[in-house]
Structure formats: C-alpha cells, structure tokens
C-alpha positions as CSV (number, residue, x, y, z in Angstrom):
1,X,58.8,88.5,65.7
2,X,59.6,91.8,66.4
3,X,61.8,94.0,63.7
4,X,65.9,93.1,64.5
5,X,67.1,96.7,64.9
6,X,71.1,97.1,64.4
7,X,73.0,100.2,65.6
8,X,77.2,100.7,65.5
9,X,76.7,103.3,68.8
10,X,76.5,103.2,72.2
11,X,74.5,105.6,74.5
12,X,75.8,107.1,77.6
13,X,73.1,109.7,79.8
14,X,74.1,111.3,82.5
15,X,71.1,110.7,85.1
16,X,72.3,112.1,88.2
17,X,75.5,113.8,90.3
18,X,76.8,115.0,93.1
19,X,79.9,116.6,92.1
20,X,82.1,119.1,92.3
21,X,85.3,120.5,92.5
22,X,84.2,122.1,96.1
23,X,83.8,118.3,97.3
24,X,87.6,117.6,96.8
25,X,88.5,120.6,98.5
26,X,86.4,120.9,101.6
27,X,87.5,117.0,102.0
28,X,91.0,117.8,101.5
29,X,91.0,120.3,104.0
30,X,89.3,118.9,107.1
31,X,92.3,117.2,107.7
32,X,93.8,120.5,108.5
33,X,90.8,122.5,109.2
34,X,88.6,120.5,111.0
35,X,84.7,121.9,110.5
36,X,86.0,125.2,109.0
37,X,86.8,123.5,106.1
38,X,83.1,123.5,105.7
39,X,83.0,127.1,106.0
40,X,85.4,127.7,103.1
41,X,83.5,125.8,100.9
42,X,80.9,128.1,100.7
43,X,82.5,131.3,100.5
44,X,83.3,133.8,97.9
45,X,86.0,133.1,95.8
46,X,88.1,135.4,94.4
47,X,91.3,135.1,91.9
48,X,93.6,134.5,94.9
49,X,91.3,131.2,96.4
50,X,90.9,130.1,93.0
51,X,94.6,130.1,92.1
52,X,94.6,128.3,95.7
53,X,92.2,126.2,94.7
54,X,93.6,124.7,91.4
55,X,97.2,124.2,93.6
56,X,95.9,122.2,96.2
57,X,94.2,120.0,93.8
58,X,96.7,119.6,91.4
59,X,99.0,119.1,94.4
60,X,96.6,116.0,95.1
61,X,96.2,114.8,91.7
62,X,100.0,115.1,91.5
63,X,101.4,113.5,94.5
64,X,98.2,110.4,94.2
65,X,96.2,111.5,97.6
66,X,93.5,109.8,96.3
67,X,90.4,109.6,98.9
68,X,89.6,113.5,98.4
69,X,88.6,112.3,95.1
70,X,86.0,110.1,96.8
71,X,83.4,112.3,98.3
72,X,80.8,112.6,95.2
73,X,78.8,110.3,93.2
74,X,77.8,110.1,89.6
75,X,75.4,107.9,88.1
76,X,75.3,107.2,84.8
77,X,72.5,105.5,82.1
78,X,74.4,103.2,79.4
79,X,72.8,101.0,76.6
80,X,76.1,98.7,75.2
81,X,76.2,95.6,73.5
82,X,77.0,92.5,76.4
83,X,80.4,92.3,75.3
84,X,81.1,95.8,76.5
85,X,79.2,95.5,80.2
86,X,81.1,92.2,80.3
87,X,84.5,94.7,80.4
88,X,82.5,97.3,82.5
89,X,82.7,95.1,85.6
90,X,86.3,94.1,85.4
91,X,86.3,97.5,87.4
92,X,85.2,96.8,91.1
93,X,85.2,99.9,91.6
94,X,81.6,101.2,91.0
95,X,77.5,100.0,91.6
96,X,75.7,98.5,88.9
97,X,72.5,97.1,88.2
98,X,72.1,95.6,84.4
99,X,68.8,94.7,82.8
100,X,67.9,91.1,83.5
101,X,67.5,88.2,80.7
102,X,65.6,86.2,83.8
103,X,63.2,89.0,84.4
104,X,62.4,90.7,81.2
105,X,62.2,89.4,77.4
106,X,65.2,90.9,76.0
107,X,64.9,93.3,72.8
108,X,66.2,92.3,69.0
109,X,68.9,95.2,69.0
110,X,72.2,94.4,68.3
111,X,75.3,95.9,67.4
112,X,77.2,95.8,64.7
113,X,80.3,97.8,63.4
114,X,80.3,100.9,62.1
115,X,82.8,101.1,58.4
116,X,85.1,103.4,60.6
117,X,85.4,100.6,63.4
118,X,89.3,99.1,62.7
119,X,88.9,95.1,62.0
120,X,92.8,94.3,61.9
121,X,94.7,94.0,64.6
122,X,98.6,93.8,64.6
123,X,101.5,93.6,66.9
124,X,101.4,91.3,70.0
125,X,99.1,90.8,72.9
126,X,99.2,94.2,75.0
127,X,100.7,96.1,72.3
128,X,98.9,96.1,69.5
129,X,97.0,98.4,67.1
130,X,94.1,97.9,64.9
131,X,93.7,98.7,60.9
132,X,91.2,99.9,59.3
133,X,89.9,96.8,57.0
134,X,89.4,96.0,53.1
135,X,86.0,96.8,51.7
136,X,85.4,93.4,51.6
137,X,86.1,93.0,55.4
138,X,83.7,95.5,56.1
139,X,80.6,94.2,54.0
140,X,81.6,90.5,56.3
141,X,81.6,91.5,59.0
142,X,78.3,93.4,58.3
143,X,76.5,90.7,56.9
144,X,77.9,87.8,59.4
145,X,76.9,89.9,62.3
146,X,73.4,90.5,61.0
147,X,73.0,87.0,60.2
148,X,73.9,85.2,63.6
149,X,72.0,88.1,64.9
150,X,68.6,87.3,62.7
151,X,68.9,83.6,63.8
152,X,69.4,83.7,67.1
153,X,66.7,85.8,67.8
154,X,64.7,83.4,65.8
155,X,65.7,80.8,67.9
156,X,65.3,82.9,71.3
157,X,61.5,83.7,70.1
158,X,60.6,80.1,69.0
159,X,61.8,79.0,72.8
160,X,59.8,81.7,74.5
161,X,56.4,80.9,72.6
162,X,57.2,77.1,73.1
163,X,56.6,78.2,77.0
164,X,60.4,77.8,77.7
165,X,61.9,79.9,80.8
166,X,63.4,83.3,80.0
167,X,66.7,82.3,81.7
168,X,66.8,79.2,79.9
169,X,65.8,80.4,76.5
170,X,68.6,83.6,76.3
171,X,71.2,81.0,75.8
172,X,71.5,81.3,72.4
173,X,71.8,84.7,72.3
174,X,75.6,86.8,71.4
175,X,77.4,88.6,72.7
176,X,76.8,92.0,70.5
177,X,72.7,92.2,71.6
178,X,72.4,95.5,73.8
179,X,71.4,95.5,77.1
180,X,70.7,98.2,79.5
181,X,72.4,99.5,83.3
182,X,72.9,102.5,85.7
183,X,76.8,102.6,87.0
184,X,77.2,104.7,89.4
185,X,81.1,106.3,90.5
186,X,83.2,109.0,92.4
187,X,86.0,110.7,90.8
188,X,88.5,108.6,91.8
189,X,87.1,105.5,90.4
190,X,86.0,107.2,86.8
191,X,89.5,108.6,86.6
192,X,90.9,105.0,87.2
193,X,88.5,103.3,84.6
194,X,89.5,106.8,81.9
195,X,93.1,106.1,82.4
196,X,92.2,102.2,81.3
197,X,90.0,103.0,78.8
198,X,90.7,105.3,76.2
199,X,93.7,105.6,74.3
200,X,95.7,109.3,74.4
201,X,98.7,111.1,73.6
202,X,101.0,111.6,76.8
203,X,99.6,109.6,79.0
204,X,102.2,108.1,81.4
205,X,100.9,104.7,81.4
206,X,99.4,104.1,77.2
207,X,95.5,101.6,77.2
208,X,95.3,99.8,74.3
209,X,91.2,99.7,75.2
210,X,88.6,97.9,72.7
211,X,87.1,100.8,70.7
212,X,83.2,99.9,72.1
213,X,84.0,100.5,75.6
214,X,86.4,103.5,75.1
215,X,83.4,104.5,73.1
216,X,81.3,104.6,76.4
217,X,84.4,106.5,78.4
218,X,84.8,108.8,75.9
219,X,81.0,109.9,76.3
220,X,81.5,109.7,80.6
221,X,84.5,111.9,80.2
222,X,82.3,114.7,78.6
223,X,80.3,114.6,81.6
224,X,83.1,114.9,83.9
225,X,84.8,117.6,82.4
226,X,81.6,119.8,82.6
227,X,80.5,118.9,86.1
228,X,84.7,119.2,87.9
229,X,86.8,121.4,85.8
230,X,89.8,121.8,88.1
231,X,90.4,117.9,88.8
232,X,89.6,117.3,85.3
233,X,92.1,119.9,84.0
234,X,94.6,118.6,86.3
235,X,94.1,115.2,85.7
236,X,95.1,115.7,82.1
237,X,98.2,117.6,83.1
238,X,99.3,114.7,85.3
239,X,99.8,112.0,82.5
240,X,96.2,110.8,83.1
241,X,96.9,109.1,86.4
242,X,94.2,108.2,89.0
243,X,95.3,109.5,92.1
C-alpha cells in the first residue's frame, strides 16, 4: 500500500480568467450606450473616468444590479477533503467537474486538523462559535482521524486487489480523504458564495461558515481582489452583499 499522507490545508490555484473591472462597466453601460459602450472600454482613462468608474460600480454594487457582475469567468483548481466539495455544491451557482472514485483509484491523502483548527462548538444551531480545544482534544482528534484513515485505506486496497470495482470498493472510505476539481464562476456568483462563506467584521448579513471551506474562500478571495479591484473594493464597503 501506498504511504497515507495527512495534510491540515487546502490548495486553491487560480488556472484561468477572464476578468475585469472593464467587463462590469462596458456591460453596465450598453444599456445606455448601445455599441459605444464598447468604445469606452478601451479608452484612456484619466482621474475623472476612473472616479466615474469606481461610482457607477459602487452605484451597482450598492443598489444590487447584479447581472453586470456576470460577464467574466474564473476558473479555479481546488484539492479539499470530500466534506468540503460536499458544501461546494450547495452553490448552484458555478461548473464543476470533481475527480472520479469510478474512474480513477483514489490517493491515501487525508485531512486532518491542524492544533489551530477550533474543536468546540457553543451556542445554538446558526449561531454558534467554535473554541479552541484542550491538549488532549487535540492529540484525539489527531490520532482518531489518522486511525480511521489508515484502516479504511487498508480496506479500500484489499477490495481493489481482490478485483472488486472502483465504484464499489470507495465505500468505505471518509469523508476527510482529498479529492480534486476545477469550479469555475463570474463575479456575481463568487461574491454570493464570499458573503456565505467566511466570517467578517461588518458584514450586513454575519456566516457562521465551517473553517475548511472558508479556508478555500479565503484563498479565492485573494484572487479576486488582484484580478477586479474596483468591485472588490466596493463590495467590501457595501456590507459584503452580492449584488
């Protein structure tokens, strides 16, 4: 059997976009510019167009006209323990395509908590936080994890070489081995799944998210922030509220 590998990240790669402020504004505009929005989109900007600029889409962000917010497209790469792709596609709201446990034999990594991971949870359902945990909660968890880990594995490879079906013989593996997709989104949609999915100060509407997915967003909204600066900005200002 191959080595069990255990990792407490997740990894999030950036693979391909096509986005931009300039897509929220030409798109905003046609509707009172016809084609020459198109023509404004490629011209030189100066202070007075940007200042322009950052008020129409703040104006957008603010007052929720959301389909400007459409017109791009960015794809990301994510390696995530099943329980966190299983959250993923709550969100109808983007493409994915996920490694297959039919198609492929699936590798012995698998996540386990990191000692700055929170194990306690109080409050009630919806409102709740999460504790950091006792030493000895820690060094559990740790050594429960790896263990169901180790033998399910075992059991996964002893199906395989007994000539059972991939499909079949996956069954026995949890929830926290890592799997592999591409998700692609526009704007719109990322901004809905950042406002659900990570936990800020000031935002109009708080997300009590679980820690491994807001993990993920956390690493998508670094990406965002570099590639559209203005709707990102504004965004923020706005109580983090998809439009």
């Amino acid at each position: 059997m191959s080595d069990v590998i255990f990792r407490s990240d997740v990894t999030v790669e950036l693979v391909r976009a096509n986005a931009s402020d300039q897509d929220v504004l030409f798109a905003a505009r046609v509707s009172t510019q016809g084609e020459q929005s198109l023509e404004a989109a490629t011209a030189n900007k100066d202070a007075d167009t940007d200042k322009r600029d950052r008020g129409l889409i703040n104006y957008l962000m603010r007052d929720r006209h959301g389909s400007p917010f459409e017109h791009n497209s960015m794809t990301f790469y994510v390696q995530a323990p099943i329980f966190v792709f299983r959250e993923f596609m709550r969100h109808r709201i983007a493409s994915y395509n996920e490694e297959s446990g039919r198609y492929k034999e699936l590798s012995p990594v698998f996540y386990v908590p990191g000692p700055d991971r929170n194990l306690v949870q109080t409050g009630k359902t919806g409102h709740y936080e999460f504790l950091p945990g006792s030493a000895e909660q820690i060094a559990l968890v740790e050594q429960e994890a790896r263990t169901a880990s180790v033998t399910a594995y075992e059991s996964y490879q002893r199906m395989l070489e007994a000539g059972v079906a991939r499909e079949v013989a996956r069954i026995v593996l949890p929830l926290n081995i890592y799997s592999s997709m591409y998700v692609t989104m526009n704007a719109r949609a990322l901004m809905n799944f950042l406002s659900l999915r990570t936990k800020r100060e000031g935002t109009h509407f708080p997300s009590f998210p679980q820690r491994e997915i807001e993990m993920c967003a956390e690493k998508m909204e670094d990406e965002f922030a570099k590639l559209m600066p203005y709707t990102y900005e504004t965004f923020n200002q706005n109580g983090r509220v998809a439009p």
